[in-house]
C-alpha positions as CSV (number, residue, x, y, z in Angstrom):
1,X,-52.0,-53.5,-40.4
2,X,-54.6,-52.2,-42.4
3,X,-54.6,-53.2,-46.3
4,X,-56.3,-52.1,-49.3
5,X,-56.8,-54.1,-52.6
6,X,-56.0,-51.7,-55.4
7,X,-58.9,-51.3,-58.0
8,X,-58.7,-49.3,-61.5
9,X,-60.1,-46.3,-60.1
10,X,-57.3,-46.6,-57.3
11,X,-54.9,-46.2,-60.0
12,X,-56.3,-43.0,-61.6
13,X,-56.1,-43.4,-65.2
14,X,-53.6,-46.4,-65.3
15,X,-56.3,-47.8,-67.0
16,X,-56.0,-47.8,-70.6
17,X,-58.4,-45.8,-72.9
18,X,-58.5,-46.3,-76.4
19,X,-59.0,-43.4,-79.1
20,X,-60.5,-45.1,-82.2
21,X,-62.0,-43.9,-85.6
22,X,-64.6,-45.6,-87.2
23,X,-63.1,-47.2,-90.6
24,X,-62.0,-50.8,-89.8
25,X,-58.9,-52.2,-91.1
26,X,-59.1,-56.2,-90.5
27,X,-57.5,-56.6,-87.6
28,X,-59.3,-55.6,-84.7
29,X,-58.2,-52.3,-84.3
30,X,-59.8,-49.2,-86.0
31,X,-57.7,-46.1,-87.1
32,X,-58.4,-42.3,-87.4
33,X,-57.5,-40.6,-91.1
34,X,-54.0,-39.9,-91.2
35,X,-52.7,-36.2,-90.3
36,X,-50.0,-35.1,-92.7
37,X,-47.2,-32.1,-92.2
38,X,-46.8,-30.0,-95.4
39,X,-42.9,-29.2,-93.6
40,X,-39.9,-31.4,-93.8
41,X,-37.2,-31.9,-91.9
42,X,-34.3,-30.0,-93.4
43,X,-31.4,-29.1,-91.8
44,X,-30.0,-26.1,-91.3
45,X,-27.0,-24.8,-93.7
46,X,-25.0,-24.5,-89.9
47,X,-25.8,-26.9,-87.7
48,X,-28.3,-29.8,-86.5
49,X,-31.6,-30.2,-87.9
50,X,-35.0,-29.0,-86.4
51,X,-35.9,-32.5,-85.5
52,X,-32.4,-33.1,-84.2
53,X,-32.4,-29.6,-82.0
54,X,-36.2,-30.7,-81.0
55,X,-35.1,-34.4,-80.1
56,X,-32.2,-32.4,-78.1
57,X,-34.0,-30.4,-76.0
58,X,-36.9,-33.1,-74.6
59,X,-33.6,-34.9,-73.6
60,X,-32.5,-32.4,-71.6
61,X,-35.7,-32.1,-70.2
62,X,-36.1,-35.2,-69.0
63,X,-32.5,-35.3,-67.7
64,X,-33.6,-32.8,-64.9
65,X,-36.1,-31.8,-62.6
66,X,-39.3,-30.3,-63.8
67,X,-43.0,-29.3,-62.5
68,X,-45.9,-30.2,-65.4
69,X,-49.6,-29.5,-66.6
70,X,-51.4,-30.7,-68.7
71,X,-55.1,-30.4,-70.3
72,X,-56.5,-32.7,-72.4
73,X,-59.9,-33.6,-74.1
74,X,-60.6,-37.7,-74.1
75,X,-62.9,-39.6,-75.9
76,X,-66.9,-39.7,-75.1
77,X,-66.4,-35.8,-74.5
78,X,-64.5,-36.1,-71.4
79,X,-61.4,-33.9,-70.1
80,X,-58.2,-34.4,-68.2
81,X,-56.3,-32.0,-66.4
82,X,-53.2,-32.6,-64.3
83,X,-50.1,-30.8,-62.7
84,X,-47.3,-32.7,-61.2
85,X,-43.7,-33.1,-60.8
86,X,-40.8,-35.8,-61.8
87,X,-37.2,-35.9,-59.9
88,X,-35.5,-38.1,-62.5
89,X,-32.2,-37.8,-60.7
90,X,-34.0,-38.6,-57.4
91,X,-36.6,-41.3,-58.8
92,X,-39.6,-39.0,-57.4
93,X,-42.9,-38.7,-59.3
94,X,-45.7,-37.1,-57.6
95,X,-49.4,-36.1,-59.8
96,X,-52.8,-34.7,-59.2
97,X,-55.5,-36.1,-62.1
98,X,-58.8,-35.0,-62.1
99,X,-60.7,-36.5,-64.7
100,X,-64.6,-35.8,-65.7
101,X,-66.6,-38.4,-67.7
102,X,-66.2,-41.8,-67.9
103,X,-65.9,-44.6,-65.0
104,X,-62.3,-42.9,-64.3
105,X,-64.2,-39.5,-63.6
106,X,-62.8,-38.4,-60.2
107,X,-59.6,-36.7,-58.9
108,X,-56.8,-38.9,-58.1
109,X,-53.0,-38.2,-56.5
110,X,-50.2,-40.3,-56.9
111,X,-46.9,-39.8,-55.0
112,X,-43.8,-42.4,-56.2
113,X,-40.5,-42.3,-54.7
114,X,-37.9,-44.8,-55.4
115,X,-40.3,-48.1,-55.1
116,X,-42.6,-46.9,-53.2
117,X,-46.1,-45.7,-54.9
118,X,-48.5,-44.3,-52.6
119,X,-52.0,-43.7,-54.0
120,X,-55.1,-41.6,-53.0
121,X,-58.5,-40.9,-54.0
122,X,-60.3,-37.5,-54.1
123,X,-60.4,-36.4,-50.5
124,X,-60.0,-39.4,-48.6
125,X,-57.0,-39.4,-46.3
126,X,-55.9,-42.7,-46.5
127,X,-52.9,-43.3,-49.2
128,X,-52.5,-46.9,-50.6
129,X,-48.8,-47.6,-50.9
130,X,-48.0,-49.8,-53.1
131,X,-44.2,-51.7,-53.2
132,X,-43.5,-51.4,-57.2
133,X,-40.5,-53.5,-56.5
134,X,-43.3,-56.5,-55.8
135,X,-45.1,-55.7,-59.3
136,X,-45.3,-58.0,-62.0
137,X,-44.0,-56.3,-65.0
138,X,-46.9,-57.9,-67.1
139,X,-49.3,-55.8,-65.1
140,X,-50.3,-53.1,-67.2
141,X,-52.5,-51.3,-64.2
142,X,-50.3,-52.0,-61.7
143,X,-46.9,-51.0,-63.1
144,X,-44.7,-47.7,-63.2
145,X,-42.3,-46.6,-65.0
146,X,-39.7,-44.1,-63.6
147,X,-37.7,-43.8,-66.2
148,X,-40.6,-42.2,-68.6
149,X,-43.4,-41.6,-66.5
150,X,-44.8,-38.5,-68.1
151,X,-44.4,-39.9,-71.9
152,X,-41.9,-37.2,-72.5
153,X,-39.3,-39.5,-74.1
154,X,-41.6,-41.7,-75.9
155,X,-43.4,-38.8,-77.7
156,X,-39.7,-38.4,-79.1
157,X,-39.1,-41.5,-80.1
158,X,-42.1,-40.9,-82.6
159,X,-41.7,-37.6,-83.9
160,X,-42.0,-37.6,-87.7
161,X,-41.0,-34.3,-90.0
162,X,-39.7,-31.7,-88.2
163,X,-39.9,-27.6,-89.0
164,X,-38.3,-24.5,-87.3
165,X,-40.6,-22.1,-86.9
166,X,-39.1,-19.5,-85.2
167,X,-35.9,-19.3,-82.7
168,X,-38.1,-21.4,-80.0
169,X,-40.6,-22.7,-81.5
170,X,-41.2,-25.9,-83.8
171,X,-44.0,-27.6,-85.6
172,X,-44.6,-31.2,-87.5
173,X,-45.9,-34.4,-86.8
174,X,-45.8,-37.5,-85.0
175,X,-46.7,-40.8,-84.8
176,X,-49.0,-41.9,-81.7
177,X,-49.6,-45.4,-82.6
178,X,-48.0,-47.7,-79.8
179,X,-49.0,-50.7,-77.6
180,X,-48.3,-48.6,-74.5
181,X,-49.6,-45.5,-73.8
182,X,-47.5,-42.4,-73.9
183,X,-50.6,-40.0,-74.6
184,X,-51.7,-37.0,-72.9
185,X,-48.0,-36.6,-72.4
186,X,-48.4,-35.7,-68.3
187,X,-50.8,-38.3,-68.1
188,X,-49.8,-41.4,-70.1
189,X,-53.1,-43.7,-70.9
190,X,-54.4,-43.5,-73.6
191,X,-53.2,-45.6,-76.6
192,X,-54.5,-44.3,-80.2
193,X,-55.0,-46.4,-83.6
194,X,-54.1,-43.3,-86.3
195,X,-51.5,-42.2,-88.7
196,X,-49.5,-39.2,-88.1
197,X,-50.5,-36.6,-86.3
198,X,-49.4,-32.8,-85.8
199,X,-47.6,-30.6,-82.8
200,X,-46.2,-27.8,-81.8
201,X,-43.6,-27.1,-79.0
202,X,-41.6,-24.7,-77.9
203,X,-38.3,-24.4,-75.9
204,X,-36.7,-21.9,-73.8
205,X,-33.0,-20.1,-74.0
206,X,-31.7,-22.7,-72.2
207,X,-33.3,-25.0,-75.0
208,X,-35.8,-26.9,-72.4
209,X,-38.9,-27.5,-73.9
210,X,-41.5,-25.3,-71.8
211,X,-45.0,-26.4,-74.5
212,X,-46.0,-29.1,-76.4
213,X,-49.2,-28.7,-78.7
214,X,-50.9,-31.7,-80.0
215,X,-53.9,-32.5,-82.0
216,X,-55.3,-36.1,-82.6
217,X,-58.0,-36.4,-85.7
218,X,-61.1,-38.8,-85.6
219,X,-63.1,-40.0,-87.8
220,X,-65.6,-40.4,-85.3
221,X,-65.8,-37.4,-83.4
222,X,-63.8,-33.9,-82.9
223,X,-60.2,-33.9,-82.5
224,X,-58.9,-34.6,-79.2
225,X,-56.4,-31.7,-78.3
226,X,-54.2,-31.8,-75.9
227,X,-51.5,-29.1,-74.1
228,X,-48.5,-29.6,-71.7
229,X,-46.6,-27.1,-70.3
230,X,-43.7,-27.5,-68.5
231,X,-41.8,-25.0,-65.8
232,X,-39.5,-24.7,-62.9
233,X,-36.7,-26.7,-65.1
234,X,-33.6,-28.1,-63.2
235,X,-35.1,-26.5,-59.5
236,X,-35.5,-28.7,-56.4
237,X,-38.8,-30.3,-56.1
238,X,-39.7,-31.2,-52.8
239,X,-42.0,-34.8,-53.0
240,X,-42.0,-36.2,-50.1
241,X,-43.9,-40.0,-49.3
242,X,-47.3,-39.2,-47.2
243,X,-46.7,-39.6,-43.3
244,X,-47.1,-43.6,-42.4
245,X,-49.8,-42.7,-39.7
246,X,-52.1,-42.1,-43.1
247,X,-50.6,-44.8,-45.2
248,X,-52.6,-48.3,-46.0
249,X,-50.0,-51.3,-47.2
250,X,-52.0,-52.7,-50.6
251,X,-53.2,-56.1,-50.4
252,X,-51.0,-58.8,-51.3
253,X,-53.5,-59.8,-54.1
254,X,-52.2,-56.8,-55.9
255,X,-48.6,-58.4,-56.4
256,X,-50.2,-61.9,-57.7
């Protein structure tokens, strides 16, 4: 049986990037000047607050099928763009990455369902599958994580002040500091050092969010702006695992 050793570039952006500034603070780690929102989050005189509707509606979101893009400028002038899919009911991820400067630059597909993570490289024909069951959860390139595999939830679980700004739509700020990477939110891997940061998003009627907006300040270069859209909310998605005759089992190094 034929078997592949998994490498970074296998893993297309699983790798960690860092987004830095340039003003130290003592410990390593360097941070980006803080973005501030000049709304708060008040609620409304009859019902929830803005951040509470927002929070809301990127639960429901991720509660249910949904297709994705996403664009994205990275650090050292390079881009990301991306459209994929997530089955949270039916643990089914699939994503197409292509991704230009840098050692990552390349196109990259990724196919998960249930355990199984299947991996493929531009336009080679041969899929790495990878058992994720087998995966040491201290492996940071190796590891997936169905549950959140877009960054959808995490990006809630950091959102700052909060402001309606029209039936659908919303603006404020959030915090992107974390050890793991929930940033671009489509393509989880990048990991920023900064203080607050603004968005945007907007939802549908059935209060699905179909846009986020985001903008990351640097101190050290342009801002790093980055847009996801999502679509096709709650509708079938058909991933499907690669046929076996073009599958290659990962090395058993991998799992060590």
């Amino acid at each position: 049986m034929r078997s592949r050793t998994i490498g970074t570039l296998a893993l297309g952006l699983s790798g960690v990037l860092f987004l830095t500034g340039c003003a130290g603070n003592g410990t390593g780690r360097t941070s980006a000047p803080a973005a501030t929102s000049t709304g708060t989050a008040t609620p409304s005189p009859t019902g929830p607050s803005a951040k509470d509707d927002l929070v809301a509606a990127l639960t429901r979101t991720g509660a249910a099928p949904y297709r994705y893009a996403a664009q994205s400028d990275l650090p050292e002038s390079g881009s990301l763009s991306v459209t994929g899919a997530f089955d949270p009911v039916g643990k089914r991820f699939e994503a197409t990455t292509t991704v230009t400067g840098g050692t990552l630059a390349g196109t990259h597909h990724r196919v998960v369902v249930g355990a199984d993570s299947y991996l493929r490289e531009g336009d080679t024909k041969t899929w790495v599958h990878l058992d994720l069951s087998r995966v040491k959860k201290d492996n940071p390139l190796l590891r997936f994580d169905m549950t959140d595999p877009t960054g959808l939830a995490k990006f809630s679980s950091t959102l700052g002040n909060v402001d309606r700004t029209g039936p659908h739509a919303y603006s404020g700020s959030f915090d992107p500091l974390s050890s793991e990477p929930f940033l671009p939110i489509g393509a989880p891997s990048l990991v920023a050092f900064a203080g607050m940061a603004p968005f945007t998003a907007t939802t549908d009627d059935q209060n699905r969010v179909v846009s986020i907006h985001i903008e990351l300040p640097r101190s050290d270069g342009p801002k790093l702006v980055m847009t996801t859209t999502l679509s096709d909310h709650g509708n079938p998605l058909p991933i499907q695992a690669p046929p076996k005759a073009s599958v290659a089992e990962a090395d058993d190094f991998n799992y060590r």
